[in-house]
C-alpha positions as CSV (number, residue, x, y, z in Angstrom):
1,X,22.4,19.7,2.4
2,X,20.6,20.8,5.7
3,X,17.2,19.6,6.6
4,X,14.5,22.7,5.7
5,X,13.7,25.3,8.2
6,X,10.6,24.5,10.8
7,X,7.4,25.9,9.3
8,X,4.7,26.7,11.3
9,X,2.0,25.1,11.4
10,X,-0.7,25.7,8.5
11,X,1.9,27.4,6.4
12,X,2.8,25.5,3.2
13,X,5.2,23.3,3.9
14,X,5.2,20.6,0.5
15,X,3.4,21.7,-2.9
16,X,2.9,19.7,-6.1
17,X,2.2,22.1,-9.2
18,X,1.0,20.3,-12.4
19,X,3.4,16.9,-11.5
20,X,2.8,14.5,-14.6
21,X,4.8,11.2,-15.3
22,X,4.8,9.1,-18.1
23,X,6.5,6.1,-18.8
24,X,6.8,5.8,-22.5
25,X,3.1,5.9,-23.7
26,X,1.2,5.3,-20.1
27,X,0.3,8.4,-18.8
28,X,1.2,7.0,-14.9
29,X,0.5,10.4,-13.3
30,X,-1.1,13.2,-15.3
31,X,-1.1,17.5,-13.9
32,X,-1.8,17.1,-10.6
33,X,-1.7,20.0,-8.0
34,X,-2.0,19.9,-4.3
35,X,-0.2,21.9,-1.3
36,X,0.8,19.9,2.0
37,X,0.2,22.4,4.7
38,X,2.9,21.6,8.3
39,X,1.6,20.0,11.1
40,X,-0.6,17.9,9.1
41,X,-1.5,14.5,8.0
42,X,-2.3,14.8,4.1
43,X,-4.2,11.2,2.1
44,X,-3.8,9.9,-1.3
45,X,-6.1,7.4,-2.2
46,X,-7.6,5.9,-5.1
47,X,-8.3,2.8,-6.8
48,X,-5.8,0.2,-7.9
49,X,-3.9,1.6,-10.6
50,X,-4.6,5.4,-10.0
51,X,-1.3,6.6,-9.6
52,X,-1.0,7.1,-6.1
53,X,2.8,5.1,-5.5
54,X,3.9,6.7,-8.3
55,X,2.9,10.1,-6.8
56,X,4.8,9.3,-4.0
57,X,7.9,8.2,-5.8
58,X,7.5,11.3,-7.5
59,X,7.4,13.5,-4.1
60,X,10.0,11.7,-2.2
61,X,12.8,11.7,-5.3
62,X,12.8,7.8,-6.2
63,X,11.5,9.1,-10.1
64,X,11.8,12.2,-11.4
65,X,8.8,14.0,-13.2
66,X,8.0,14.4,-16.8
67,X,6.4,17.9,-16.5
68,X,6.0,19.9,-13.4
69,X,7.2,21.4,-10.2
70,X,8.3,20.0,-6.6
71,X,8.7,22.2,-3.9
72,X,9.4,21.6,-0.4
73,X,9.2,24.5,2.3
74,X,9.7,27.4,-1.0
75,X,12.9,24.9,-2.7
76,X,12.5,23.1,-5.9
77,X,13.3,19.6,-5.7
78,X,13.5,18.6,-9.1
79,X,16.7,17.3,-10.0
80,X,17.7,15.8,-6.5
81,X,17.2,12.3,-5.6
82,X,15.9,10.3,-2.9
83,X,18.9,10.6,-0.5
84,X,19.2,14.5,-1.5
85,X,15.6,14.7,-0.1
86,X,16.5,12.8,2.9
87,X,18.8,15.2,4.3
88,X,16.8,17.7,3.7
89,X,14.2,16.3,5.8
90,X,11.9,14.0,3.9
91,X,11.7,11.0,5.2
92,X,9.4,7.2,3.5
93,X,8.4,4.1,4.2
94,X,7.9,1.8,1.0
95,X,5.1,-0.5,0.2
96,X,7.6,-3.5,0.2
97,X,9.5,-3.4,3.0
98,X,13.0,-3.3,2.8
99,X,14.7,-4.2,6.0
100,X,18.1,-5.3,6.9
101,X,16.3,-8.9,7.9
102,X,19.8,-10.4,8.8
103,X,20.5,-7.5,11.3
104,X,18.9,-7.2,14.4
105,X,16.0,-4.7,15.1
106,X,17.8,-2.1,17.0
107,X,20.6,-2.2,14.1
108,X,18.3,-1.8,11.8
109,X,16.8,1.7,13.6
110,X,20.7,2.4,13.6
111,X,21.3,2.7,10.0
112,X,19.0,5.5,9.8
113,X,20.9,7.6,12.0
114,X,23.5,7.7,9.7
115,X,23.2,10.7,7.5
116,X,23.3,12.6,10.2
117,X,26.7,12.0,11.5
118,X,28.4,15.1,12.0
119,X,31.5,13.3,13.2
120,X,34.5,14.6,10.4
121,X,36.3,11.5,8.8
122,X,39.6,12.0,10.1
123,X,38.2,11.6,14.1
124,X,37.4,7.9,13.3
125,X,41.0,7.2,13.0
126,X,41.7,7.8,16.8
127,X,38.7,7.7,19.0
128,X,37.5,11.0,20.4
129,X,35.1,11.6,22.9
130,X,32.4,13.3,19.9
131,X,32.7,9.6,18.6
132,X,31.4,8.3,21.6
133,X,29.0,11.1,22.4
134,X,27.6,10.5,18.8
135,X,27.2,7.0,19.6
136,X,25.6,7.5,22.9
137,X,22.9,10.2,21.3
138,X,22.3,7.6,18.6
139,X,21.6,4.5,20.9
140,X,19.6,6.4,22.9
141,X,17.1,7.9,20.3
142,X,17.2,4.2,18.8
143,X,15.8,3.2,22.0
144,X,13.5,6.0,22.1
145,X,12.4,5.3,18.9
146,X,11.6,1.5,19.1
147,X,9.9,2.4,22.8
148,X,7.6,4.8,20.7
149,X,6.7,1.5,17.5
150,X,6.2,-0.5,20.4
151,X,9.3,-3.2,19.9
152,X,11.8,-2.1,22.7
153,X,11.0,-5.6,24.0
154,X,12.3,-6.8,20.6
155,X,15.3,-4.9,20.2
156,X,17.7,-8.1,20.1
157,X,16.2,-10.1,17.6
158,X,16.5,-10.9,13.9
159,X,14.5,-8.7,11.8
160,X,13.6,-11.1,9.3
161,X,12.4,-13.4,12.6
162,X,9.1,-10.2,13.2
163,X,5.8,-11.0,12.5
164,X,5.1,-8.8,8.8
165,X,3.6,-6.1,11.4
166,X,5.9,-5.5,13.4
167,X,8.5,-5.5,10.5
168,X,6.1,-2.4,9.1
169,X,6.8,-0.4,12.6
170,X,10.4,-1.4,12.4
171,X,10.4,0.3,8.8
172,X,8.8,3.1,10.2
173,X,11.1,3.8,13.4
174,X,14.2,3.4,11.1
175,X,12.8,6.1,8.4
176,X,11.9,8.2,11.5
177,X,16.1,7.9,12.6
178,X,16.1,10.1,9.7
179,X,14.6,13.0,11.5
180,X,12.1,13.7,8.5
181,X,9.9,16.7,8.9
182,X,8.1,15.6,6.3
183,X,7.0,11.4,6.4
184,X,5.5,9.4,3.6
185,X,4.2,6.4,4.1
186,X,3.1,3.8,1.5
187,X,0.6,1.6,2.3
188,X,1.5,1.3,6.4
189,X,-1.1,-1.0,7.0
190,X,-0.9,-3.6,4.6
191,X,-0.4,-6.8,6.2
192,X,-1.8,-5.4,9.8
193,X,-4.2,-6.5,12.1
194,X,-7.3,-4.8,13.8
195,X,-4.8,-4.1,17.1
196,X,-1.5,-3.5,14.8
197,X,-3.9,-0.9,12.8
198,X,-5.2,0.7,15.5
199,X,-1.6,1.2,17.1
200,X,-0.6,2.6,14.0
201,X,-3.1,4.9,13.8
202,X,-2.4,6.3,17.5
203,X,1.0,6.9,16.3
204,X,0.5,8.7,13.0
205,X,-1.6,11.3,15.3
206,X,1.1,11.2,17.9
207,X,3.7,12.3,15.0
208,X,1.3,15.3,13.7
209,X,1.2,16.3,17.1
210,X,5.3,16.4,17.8
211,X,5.6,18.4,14.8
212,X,5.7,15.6,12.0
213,X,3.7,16.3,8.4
214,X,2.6,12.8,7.4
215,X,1.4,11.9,4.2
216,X,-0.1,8.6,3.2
217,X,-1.2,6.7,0.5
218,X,-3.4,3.5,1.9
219,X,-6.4,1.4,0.8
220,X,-7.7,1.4,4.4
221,X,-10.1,3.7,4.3
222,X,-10.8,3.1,8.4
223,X,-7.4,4.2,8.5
224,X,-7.3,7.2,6.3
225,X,-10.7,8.7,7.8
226,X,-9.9,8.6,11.5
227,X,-5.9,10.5,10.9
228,X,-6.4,12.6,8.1
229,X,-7.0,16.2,7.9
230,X,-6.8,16.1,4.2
231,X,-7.5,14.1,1.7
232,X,-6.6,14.1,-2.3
233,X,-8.4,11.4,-4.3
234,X,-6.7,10.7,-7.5
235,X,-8.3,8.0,-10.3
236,X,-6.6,6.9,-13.5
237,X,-3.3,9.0,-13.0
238,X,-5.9,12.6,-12.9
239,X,-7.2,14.3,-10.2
240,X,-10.7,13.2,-8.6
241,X,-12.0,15.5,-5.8
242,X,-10.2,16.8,-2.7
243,X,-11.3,17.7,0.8
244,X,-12.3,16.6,4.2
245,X,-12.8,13.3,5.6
246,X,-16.5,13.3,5.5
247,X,-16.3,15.3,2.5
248,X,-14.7,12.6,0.3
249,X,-17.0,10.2,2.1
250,X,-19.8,11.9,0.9
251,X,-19.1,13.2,-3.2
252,X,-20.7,11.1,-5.6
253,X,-17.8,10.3,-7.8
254,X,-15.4,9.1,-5.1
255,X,-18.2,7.1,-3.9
256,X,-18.5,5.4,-7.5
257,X,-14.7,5.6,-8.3
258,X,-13.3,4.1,-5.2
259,X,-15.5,3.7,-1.6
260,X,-17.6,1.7,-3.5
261,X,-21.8,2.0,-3.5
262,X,-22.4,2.8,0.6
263,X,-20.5,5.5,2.3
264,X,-18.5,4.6,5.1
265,X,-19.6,5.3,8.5
């Protein structure tokens, strides 16, 4: 399958029409709607146990949904799983990361490259030079891409030897190898510092601005209201309220359900 067409930016580019997961009798996600337009960076949040993670395993093909539709750039995705979506161009982060720890960080950015190999099988028998020209484009974007999570100086070590945040922007430069047009990231800050966080948030802004749609679901709320355009609040599996930053800061029942008694400043 080949990655979705560019869409411009404010066109539609990811929609969620009545999407609703159960799991036996717990109603995990329940008819929720929303459209992702391009070019953007789109917020779920929520309190604990609101159904935000399983949103986003819903979106990016890890489960499947009960009831409802999936659509990304006009194509239905219901039905194809996780590594269907990936070459198509979605690209996540999970909440727990799963790294290659005995690898070392730039192998772990080059494993992401991998589905896009357009290298046919029989080449690999006798080496060619689109082998090596594959390899060269691949180390050299794995550079680029460390340079850009700020670990180029890191690019020989252990994985499992990274502090937990820098093994969160290794995470994120190898799901970026993927080429995603659209990225979901699950919690990205968990386990950050005041610096790490503040890097992070440079670069979320940085991928909107190459082209990237970003979508997150985080419980930093500094985070979420300095990068997001948009933000949908869900609470007990349903739909809350949805709008602006300083929208959301200011409704009444997000306030109660989730931000807590003050609104942020």
């Amino acid at each position: 399958m080949k990655p979705a067409s560019p869409t411009n930016p404010g066109e539609i580019l990811f929609e969620v029409k009545g999407m609703t997961k159960h799991f036996g009798g717990v109603r995990a996600v329940q008819d929720i709607s929303f459209k992702i337009p391009a070019n953007s960076v789109f917020a779920i949040i929520g309190p604990n146990g609101a159904g935000k993670s399983t949103a986003l395993n819903l979106m990016s093909g890890t489960y499947q949904p009960t009831a409802g539709s999936v659509l990304f750039a006009g194509v239905e995705l219901n039905g194809t799983l996780l590594h269907e979506r990936v070459r198509r161009g979605i690209g996540r982060t999970f909440q727990k990361i799963r790294l290659f720890k005995q690898l070392s960080v730039f192998e772990n950015v080059l494993a992401g490259f991998h589905i896009h190999h357009n290298i046919p099988f029989w080449q690999y028998a006798v080496p060619r030079a689109a082998i090596y020209a594959d390899r060269k484009r691949c180390h050299d974007e794995a550079r680029n891409l460390l340079e850009f999570v700020g670990l180029s100086h890191r690019a020989d070590v252990r994985a499992g030897s990274l502090a937990y945040g820098e093994q969160r922007m290794l995470e994120i430069a190898r799901a970026l190898a993927t080429g995603p047009q659209l990225f979901m990231l699950d919690e990205p800050a968990a386990g950050m510092n005041a610096t790490e966080m503040e890097f992070l948030m440079e670069r979320l802004t940085m991928l909107r601005d190459k082209g990237v749609t970003v979508v997150i679901v985080e419980h930093n709320m500094d985070l979420v209201m300095n990068v997001a355009d948009h933000i949908y609040v869900m609470d007990h599996g349903e739909y809350l309220f949805d709008g602006t930053p300083d929208e959301v800061q200011q409704h009444p029942e997000v306030i109660t359900a989730y931000l807590g008694a003050e609104v942020i400043e």
